[in-house]
PDB file of N, CA, C and O in Angstrom:
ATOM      1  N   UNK A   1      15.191 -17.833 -11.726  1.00  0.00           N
ATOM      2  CA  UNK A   1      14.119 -18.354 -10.894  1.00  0.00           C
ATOM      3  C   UNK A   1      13.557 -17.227 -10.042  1.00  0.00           C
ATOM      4  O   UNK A   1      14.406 -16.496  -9.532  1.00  0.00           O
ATOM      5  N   UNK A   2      11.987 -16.890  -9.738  1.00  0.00           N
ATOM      6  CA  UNK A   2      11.632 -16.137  -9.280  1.00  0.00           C
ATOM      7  C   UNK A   2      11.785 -16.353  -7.544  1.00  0.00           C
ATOM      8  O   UNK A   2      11.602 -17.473  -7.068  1.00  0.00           O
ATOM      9  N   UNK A   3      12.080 -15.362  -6.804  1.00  0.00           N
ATOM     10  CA  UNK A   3      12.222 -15.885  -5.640  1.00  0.00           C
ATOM     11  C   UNK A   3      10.630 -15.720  -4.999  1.00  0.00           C
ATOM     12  O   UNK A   3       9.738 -14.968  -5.392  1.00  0.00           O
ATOM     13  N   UNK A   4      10.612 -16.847  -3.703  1.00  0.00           N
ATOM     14  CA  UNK A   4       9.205 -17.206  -3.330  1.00  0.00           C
ATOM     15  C   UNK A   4       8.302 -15.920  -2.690  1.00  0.00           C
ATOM     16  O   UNK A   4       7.093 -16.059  -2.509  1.00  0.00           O
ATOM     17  N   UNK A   5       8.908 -14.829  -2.408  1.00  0.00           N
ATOM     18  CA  UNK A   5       7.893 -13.559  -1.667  1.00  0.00           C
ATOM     19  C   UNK A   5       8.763 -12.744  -2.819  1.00  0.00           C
ATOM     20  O   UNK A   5       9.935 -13.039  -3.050  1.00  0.00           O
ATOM     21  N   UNK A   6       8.127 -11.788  -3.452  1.00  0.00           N
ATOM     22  CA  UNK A   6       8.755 -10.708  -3.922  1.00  0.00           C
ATOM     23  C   UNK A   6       9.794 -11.071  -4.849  1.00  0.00           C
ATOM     24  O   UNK A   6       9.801 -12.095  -5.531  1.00  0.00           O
ATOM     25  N   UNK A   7      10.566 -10.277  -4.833  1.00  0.00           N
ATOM     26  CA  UNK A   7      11.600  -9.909  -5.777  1.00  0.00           C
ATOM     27  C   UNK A   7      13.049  -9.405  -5.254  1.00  0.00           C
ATOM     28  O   UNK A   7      12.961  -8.349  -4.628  1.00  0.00           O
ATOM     29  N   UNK A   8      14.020  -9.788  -5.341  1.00  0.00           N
ATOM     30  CA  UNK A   8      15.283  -9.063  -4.482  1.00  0.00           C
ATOM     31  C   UNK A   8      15.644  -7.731  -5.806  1.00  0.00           C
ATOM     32  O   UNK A   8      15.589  -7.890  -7.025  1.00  0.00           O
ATOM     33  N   UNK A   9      15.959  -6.623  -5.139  1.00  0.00           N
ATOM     34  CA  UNK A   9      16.787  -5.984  -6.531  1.00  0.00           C
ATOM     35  C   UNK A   9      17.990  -6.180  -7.374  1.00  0.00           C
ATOM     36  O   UNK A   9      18.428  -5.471  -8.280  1.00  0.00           O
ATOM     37  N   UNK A  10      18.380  -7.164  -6.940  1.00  0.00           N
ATOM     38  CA  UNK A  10      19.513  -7.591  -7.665  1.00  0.00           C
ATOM     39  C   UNK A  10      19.279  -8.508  -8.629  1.00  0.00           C
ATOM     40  O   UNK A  10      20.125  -8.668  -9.509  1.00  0.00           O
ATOM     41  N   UNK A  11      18.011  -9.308  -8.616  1.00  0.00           N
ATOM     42  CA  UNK A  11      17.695  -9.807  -9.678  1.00  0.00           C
ATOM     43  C   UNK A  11      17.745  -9.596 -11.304  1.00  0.00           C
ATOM     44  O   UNK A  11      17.022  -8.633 -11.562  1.00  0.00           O
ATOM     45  N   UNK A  12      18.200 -10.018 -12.234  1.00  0.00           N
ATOM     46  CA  UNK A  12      18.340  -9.296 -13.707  1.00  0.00           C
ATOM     47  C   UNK A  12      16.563  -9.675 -13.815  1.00  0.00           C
ATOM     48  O   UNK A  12      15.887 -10.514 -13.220  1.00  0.00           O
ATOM     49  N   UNK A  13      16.256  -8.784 -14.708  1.00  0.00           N
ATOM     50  CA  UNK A  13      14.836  -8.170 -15.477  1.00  0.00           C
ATOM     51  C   UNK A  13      14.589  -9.354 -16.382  1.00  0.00           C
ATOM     52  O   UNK A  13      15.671  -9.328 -16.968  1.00  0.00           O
ATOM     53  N   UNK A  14      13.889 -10.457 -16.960  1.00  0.00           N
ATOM     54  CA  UNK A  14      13.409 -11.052 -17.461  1.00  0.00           C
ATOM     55  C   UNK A  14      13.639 -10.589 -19.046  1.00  0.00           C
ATOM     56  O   UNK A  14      13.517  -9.365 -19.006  1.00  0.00           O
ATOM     57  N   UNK A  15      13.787 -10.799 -19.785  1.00  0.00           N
ATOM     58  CA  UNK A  15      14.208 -10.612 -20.997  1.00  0.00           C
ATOM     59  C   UNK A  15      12.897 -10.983 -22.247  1.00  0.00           C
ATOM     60  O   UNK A  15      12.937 -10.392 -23.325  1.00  0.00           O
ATOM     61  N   UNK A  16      11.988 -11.817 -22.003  1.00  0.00           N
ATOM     62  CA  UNK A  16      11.470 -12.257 -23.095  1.00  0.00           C
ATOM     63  C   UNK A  16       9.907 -12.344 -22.564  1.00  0.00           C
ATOM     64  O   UNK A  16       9.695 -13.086 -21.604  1.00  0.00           O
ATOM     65  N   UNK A  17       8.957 -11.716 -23.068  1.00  0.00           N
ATOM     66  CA  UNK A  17       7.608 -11.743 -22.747  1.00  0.00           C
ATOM     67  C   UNK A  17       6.755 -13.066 -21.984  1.00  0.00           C
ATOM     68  O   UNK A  17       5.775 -12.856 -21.269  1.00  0.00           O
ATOM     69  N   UNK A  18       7.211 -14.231 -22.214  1.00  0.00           N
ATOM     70  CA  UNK A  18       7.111 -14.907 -21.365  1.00  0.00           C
ATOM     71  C   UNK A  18       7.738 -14.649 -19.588  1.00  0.00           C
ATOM     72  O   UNK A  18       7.014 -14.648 -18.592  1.00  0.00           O
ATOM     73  N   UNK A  19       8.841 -14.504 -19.600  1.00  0.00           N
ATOM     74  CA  UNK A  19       9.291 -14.281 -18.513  1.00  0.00           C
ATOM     75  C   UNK A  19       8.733 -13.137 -17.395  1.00  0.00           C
ATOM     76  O   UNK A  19       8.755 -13.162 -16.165  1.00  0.00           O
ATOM     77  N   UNK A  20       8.147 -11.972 -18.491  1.00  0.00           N
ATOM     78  CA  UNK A  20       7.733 -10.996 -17.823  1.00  0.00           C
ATOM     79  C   UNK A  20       6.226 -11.461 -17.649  1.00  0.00           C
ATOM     80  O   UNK A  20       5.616 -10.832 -16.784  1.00  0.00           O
ATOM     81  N   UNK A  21       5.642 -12.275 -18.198  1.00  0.00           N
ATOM     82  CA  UNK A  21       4.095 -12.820 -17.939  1.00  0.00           C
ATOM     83  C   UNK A  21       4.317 -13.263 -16.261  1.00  0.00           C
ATOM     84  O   UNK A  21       3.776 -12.689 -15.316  1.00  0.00           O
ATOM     85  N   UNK A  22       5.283 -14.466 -16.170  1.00  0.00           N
ATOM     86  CA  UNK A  22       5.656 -15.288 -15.266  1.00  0.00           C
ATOM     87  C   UNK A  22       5.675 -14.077 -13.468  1.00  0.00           C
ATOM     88  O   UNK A  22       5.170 -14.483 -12.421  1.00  0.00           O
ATOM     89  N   UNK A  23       6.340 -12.733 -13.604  1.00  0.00           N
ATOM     90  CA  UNK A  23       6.551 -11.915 -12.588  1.00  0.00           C
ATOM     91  C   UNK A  23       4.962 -11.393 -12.854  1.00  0.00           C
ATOM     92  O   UNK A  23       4.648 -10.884 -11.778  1.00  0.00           O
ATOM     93  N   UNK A  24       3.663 -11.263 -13.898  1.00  0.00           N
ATOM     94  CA  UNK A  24       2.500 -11.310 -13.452  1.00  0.00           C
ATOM     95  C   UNK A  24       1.769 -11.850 -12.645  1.00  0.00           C
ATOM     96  O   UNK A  24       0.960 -11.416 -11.825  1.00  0.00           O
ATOM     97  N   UNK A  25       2.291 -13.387 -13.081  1.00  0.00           N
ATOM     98  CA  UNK A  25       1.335 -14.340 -12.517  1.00  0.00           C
ATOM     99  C   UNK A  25       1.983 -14.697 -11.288  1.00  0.00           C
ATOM    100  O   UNK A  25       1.158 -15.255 -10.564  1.00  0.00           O
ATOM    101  N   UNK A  26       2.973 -14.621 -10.813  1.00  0.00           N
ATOM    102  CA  UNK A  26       3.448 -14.140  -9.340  1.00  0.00           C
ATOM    103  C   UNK A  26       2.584 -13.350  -8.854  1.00  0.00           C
ATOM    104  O   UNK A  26       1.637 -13.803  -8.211  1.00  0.00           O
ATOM    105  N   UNK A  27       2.714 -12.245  -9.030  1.00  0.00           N
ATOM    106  CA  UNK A  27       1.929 -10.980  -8.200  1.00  0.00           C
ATOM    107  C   UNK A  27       0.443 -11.233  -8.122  1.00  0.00           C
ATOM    108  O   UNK A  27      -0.214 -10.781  -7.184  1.00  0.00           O
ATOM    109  N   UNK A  28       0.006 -11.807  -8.902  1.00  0.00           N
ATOM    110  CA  UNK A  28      -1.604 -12.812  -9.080  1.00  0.00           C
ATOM    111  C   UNK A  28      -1.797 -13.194  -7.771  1.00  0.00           C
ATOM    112  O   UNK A  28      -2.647 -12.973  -6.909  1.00  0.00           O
ATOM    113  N   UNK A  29      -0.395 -14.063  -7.889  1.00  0.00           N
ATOM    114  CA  UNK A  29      -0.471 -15.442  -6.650  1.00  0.00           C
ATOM    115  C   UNK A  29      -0.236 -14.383  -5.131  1.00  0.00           C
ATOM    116  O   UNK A  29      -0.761 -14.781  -4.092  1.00  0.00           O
ATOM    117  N   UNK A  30       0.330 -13.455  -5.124  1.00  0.00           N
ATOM    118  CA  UNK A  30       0.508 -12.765  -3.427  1.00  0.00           C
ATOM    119  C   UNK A  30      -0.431 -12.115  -3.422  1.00  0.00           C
ATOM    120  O   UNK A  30      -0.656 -11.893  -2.232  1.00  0.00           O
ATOM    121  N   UNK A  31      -1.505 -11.419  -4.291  1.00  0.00           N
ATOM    122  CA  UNK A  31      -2.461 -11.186  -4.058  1.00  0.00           C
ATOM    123  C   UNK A  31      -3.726 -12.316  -3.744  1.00  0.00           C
ATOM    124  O   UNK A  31      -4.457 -12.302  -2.754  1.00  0.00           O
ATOM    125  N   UNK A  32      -3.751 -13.019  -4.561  1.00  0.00           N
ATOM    126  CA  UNK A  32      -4.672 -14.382  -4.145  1.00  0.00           C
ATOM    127  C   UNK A  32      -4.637 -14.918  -2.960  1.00  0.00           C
ATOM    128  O   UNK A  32      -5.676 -15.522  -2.695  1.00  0.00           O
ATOM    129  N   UNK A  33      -3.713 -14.934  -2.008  1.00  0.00           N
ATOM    130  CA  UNK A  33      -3.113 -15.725  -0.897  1.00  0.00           C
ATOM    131  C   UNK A  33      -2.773 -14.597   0.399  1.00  0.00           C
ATOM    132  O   UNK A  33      -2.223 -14.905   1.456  1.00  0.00           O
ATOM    133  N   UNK A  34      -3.430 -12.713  -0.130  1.00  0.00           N
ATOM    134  CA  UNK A  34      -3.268 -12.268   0.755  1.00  0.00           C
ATOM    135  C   UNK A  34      -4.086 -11.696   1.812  1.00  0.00           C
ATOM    136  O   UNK A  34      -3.922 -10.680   2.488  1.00  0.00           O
ATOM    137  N   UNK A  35      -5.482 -13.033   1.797  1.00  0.00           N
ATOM    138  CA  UNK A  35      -5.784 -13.335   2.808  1.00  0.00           C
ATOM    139  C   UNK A  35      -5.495 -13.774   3.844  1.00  0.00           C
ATOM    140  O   UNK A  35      -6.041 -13.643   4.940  1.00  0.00           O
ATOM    141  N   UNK A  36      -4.771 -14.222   3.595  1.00  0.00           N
ATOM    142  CA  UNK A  36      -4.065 -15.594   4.145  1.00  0.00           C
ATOM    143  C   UNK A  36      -2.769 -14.958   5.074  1.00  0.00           C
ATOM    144  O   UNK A  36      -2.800 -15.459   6.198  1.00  0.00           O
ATOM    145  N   UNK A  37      -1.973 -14.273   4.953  1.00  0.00           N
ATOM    146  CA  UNK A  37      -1.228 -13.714   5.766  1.00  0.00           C
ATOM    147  C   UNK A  37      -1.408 -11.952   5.986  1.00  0.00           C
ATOM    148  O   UNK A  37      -2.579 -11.607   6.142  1.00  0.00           O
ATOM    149  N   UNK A  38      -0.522 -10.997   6.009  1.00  0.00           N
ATOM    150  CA  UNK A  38      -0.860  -9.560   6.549  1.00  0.00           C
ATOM    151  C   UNK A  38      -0.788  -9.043   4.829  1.00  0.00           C
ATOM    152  O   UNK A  38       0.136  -9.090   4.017  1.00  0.00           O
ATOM    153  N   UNK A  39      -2.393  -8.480   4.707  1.00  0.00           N
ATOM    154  CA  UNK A  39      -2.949  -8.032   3.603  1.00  0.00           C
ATOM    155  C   UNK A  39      -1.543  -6.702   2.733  1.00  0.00           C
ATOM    156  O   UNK A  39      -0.975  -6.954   1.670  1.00  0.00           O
ATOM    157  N   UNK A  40      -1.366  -5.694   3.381  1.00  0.00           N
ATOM    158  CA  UNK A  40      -1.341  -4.758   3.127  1.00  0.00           C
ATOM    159  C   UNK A  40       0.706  -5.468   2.202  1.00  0.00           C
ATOM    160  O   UNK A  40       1.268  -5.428   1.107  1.00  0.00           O
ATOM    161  N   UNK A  41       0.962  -5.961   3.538  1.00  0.00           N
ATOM    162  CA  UNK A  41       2.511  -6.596   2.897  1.00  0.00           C
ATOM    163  C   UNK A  41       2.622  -7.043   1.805  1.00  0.00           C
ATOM    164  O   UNK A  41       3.474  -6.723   0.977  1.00  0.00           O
ATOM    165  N   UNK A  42       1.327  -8.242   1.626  1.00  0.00           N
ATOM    166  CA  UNK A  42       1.330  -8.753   0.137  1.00  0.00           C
ATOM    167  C   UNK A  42       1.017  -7.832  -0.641  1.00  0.00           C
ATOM    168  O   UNK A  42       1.716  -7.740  -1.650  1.00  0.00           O
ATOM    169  N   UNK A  43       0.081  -7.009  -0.495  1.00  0.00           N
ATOM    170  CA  UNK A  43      -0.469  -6.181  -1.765  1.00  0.00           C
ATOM    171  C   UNK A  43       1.058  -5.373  -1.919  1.00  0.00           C
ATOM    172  O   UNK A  43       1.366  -4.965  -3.039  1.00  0.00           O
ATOM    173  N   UNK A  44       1.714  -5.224  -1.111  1.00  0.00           N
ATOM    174  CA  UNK A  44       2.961  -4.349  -1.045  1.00  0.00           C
ATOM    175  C   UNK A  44       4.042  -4.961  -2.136  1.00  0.00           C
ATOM    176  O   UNK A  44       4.634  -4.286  -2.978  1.00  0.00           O
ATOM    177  N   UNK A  45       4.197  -6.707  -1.894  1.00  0.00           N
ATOM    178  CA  UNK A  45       4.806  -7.748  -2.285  1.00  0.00           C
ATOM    179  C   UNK A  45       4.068  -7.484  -3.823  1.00  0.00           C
ATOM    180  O   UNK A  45       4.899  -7.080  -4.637  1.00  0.00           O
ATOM    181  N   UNK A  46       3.309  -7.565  -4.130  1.00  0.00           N
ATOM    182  CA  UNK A  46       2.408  -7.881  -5.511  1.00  0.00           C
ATOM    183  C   UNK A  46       2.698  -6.410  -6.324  1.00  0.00           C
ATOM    184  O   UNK A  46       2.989  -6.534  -7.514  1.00  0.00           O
ATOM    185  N   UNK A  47       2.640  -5.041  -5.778  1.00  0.00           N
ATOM    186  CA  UNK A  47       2.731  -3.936  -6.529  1.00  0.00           C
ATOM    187  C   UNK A  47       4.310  -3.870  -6.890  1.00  0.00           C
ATOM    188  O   UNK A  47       4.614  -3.174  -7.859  1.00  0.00           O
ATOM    189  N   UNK A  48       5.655  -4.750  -5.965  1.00  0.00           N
ATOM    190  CA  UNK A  48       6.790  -4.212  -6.382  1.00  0.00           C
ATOM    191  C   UNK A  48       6.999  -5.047  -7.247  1.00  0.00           C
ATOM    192  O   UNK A  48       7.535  -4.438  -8.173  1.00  0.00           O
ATOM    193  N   UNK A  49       6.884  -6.191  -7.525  1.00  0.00           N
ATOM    194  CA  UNK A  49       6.620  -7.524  -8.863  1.00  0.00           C
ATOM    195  C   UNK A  49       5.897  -7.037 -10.006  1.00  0.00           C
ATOM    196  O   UNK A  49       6.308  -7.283 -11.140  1.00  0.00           O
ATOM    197  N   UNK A  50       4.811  -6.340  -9.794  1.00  0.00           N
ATOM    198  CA  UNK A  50       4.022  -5.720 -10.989  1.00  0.00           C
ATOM    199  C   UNK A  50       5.160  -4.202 -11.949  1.00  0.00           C
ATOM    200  O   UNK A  50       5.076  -3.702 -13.071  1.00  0.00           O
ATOM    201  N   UNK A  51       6.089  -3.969 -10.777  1.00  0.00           N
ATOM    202  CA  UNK A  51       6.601  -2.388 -11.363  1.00  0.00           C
ATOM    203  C   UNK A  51       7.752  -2.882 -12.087  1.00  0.00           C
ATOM    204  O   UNK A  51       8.271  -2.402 -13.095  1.00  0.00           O
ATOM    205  N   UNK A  52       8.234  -4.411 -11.108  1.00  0.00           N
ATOM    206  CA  UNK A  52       9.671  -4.691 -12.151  1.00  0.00           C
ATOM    207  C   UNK A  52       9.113  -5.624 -13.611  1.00  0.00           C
ATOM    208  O   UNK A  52       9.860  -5.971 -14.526  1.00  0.00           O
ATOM    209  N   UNK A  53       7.652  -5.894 -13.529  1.00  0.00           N
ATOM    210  CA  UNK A  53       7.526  -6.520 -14.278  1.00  0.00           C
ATOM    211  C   UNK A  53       7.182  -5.512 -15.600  1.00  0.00           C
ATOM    212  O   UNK A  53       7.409  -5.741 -16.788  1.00  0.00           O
ATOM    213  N   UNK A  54       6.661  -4.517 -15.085  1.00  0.00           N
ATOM    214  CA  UNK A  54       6.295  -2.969 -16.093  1.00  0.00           C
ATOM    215  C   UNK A  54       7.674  -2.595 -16.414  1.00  0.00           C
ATOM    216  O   UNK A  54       7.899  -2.259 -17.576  1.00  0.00           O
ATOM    217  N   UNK A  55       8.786  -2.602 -15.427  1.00  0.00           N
ATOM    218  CA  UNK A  55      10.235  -2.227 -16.118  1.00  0.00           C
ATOM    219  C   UNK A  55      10.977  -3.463 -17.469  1.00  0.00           C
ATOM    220  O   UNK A  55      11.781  -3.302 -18.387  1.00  0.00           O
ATOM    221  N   UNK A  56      10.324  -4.462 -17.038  1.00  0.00           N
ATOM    222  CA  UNK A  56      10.830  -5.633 -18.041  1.00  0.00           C
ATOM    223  C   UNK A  56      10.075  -5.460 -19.171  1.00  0.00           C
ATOM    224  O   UNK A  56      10.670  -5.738 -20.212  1.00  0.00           O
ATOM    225  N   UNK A  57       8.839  -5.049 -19.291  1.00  0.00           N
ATOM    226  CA  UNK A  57       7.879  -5.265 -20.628  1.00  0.00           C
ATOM    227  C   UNK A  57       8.568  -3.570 -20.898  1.00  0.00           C
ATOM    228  O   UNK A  57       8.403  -3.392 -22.105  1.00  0.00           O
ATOM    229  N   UNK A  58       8.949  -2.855 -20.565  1.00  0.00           N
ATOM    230  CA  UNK A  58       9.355  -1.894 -21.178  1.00  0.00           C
ATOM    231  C   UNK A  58      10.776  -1.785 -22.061  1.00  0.00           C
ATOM    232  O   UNK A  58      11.067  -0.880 -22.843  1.00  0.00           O
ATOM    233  N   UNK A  59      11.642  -3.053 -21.689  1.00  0.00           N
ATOM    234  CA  UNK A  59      12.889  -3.242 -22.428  1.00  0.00           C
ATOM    235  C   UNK A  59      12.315  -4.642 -23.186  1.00  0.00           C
ATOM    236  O   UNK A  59      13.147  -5.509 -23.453  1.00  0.00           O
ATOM    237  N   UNK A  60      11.389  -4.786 -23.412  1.00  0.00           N
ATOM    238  CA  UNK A  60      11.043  -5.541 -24.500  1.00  0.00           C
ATOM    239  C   UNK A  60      11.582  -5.567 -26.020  1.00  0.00           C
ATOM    240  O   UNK A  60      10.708  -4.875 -26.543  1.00  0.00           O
ATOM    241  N   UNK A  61      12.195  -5.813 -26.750  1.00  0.00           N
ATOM    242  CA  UNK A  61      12.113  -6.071 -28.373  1.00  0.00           C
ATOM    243  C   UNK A  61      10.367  -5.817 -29.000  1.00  0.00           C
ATOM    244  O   UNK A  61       9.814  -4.833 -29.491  1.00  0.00           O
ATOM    245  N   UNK A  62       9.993  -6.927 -28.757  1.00  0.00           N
ATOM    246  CA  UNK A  62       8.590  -7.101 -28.871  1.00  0.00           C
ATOM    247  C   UNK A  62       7.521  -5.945 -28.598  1.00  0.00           C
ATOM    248  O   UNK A  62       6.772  -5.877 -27.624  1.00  0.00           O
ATOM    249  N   UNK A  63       7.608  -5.080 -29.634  1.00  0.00           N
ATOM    250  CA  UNK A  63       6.384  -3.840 -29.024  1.00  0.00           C
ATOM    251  C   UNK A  63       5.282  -4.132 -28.750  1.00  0.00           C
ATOM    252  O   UNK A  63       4.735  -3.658 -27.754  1.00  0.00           O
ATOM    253  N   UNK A  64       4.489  -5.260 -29.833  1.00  0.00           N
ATOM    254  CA  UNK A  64       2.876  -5.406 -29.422  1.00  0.00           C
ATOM    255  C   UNK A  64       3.020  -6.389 -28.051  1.00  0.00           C
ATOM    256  O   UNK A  64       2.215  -6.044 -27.186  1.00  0.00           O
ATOM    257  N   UNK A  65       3.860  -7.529 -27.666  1.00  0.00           N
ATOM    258  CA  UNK A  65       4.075  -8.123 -26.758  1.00  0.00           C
ATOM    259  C   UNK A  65       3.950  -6.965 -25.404  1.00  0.00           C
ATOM    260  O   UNK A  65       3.305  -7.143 -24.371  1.00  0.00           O
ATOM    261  N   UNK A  66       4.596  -6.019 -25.693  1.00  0.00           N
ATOM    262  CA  UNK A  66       5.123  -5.496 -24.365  1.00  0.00           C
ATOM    263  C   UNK A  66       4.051  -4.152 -24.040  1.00  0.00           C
ATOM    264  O   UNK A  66       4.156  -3.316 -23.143  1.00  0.00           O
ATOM    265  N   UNK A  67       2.897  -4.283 -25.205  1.00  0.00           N
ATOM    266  CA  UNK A  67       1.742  -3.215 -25.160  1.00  0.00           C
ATOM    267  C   UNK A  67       0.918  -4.147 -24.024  1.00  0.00           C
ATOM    268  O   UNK A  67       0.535  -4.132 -22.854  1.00  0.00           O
ATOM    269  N   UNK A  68       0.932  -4.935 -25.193  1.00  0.00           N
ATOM    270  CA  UNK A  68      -0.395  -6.172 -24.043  1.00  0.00           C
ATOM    271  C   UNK A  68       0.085  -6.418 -22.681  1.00  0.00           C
ATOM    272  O   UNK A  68      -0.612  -6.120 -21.711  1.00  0.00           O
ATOM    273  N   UNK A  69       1.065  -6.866 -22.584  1.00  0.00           N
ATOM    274  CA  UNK A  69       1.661  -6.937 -20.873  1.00  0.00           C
ATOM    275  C   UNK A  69       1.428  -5.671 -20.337  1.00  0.00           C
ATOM    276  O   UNK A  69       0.635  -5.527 -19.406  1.00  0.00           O
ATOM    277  N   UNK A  70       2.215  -4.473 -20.972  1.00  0.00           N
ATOM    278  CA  UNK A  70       2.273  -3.013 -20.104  1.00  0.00           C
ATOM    279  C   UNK A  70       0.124  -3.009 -19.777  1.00  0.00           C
ATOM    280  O   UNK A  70      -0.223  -3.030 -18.596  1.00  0.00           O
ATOM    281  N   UNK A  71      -0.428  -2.996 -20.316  1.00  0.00           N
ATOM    282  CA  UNK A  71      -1.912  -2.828 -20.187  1.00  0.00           C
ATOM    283  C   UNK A  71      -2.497  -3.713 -19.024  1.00  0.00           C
ATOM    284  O   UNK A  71      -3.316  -3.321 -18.193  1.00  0.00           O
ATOM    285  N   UNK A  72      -1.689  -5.554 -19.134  1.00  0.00           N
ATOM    286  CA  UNK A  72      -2.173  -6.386 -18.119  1.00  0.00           C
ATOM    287  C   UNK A  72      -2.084  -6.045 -16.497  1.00  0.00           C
ATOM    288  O   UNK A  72      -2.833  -6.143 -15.524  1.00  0.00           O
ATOM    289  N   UNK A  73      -0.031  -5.349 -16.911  1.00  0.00           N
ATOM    290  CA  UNK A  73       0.318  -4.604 -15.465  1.00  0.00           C
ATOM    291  C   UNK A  73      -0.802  -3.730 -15.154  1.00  0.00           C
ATOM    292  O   UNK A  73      -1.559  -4.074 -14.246  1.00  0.00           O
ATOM    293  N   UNK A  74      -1.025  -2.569 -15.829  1.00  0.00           N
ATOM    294  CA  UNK A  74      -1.985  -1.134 -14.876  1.00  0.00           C
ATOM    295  C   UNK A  74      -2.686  -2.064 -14.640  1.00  0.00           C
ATOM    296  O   UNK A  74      -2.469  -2.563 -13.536  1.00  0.00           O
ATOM    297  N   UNK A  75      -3.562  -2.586 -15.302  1.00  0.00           N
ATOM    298  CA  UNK A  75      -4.741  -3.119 -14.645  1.00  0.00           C
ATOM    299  C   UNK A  75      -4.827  -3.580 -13.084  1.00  0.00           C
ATOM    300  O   UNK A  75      -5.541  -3.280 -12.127  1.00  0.00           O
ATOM    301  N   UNK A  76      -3.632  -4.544 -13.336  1.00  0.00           N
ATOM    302  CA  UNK A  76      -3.493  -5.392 -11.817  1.00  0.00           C
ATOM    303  C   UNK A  76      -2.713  -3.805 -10.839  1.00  0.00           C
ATOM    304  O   UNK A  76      -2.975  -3.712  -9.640  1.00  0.00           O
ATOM    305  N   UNK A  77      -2.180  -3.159 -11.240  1.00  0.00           N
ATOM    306  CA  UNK A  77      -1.706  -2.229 -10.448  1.00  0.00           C
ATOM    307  C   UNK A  77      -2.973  -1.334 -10.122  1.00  0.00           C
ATOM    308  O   UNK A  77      -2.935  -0.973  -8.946  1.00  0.00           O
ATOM    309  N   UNK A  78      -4.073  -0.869 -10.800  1.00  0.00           N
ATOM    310  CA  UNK A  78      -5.203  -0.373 -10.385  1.00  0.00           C
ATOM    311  C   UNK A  78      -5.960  -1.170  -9.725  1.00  0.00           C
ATOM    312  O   UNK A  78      -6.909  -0.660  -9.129  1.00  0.00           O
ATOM    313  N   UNK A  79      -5.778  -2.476  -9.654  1.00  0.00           N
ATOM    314  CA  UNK A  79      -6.812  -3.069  -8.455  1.00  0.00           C
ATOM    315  C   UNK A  79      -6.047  -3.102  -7.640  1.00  0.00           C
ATOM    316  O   UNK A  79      -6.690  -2.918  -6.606  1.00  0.00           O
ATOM    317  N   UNK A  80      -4.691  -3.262  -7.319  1.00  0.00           N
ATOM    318  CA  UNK A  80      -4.024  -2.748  -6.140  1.00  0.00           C
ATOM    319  C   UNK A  80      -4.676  -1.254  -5.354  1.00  0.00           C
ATOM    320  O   UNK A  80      -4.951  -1.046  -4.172  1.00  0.00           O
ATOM    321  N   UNK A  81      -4.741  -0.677  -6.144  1.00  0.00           N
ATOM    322  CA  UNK A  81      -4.902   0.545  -5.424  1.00  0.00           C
ATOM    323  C   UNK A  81      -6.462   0.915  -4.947  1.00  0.00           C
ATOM    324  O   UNK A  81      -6.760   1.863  -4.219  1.00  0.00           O
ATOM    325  N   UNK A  82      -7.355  -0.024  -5.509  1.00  0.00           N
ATOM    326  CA  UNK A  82      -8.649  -0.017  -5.575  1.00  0.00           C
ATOM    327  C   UNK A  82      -8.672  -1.240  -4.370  1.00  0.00           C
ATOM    328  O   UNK A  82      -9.805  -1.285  -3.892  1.00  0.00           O
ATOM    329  N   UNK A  83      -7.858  -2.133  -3.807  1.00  0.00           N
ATOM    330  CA  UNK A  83      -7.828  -2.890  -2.612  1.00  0.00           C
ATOM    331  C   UNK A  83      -7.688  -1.976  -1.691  1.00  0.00           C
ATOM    332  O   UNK A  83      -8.629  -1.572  -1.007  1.00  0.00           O
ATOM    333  N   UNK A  84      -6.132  -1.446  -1.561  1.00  0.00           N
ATOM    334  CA  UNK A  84      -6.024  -0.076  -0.474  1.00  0.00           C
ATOM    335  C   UNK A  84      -7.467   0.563   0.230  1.00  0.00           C
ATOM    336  O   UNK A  84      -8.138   0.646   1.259  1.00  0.00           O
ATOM    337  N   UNK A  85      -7.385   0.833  -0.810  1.00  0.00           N
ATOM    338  CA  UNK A  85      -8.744   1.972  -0.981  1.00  0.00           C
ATOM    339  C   UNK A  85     -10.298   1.484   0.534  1.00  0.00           C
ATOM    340  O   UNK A  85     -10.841   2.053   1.480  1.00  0.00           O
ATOM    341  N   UNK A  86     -10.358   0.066  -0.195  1.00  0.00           N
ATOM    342  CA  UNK A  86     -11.512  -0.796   0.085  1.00  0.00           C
ATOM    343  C   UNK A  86     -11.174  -1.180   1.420  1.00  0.00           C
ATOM    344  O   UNK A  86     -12.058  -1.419   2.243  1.00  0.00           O
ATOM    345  N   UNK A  87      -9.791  -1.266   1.731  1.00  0.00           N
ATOM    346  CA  UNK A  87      -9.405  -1.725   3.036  1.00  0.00           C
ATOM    347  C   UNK A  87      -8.741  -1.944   4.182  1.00  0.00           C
ATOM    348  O   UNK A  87      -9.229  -2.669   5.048  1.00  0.00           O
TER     349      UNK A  87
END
């Protein structure tokens, strides 16, 4: 189960391309909502979910699975940095 802010490190890595979608669409959600409380924390919250989620699509089985995810991560990790940037 994903925990509700972030990620603890002790958590095990998601195993199956679904699972690693799931730590996307997390980091979606603390960015979506980080209006809503102190910007910079969530985007903080959202980039360390996006890196374990880039470490999970990287122990993938699934190569084309874990191309398409690794590509979904930068993306969302470059608008992270393109938020910074802006604000």
């Amino acid at each position: 189960m994903l925990a509700l802010v972030g990620t603890t490190p002790d958590e095990t890595l998601p195993g199956d391309p679904q699972g690693v979608w799931r730590l996307v669409v997390r980091a979606d959600e603390l960015r979506k909502y980080a209006s809503n409380r102190d910007p910079a924390v969530a985007l903080a919250q959202a980039e360390e979910v996006l890196k374990r989620a880039a470490d999970a699509a990287a122990a993938l089985t699934d190569k084309a699975a874990a191309a398409g995810l690794t590509q979904q991560i930068r993306t969302r990790l470059s608008d992270i940095a393109k938020a910074r940037e802006e604000g």
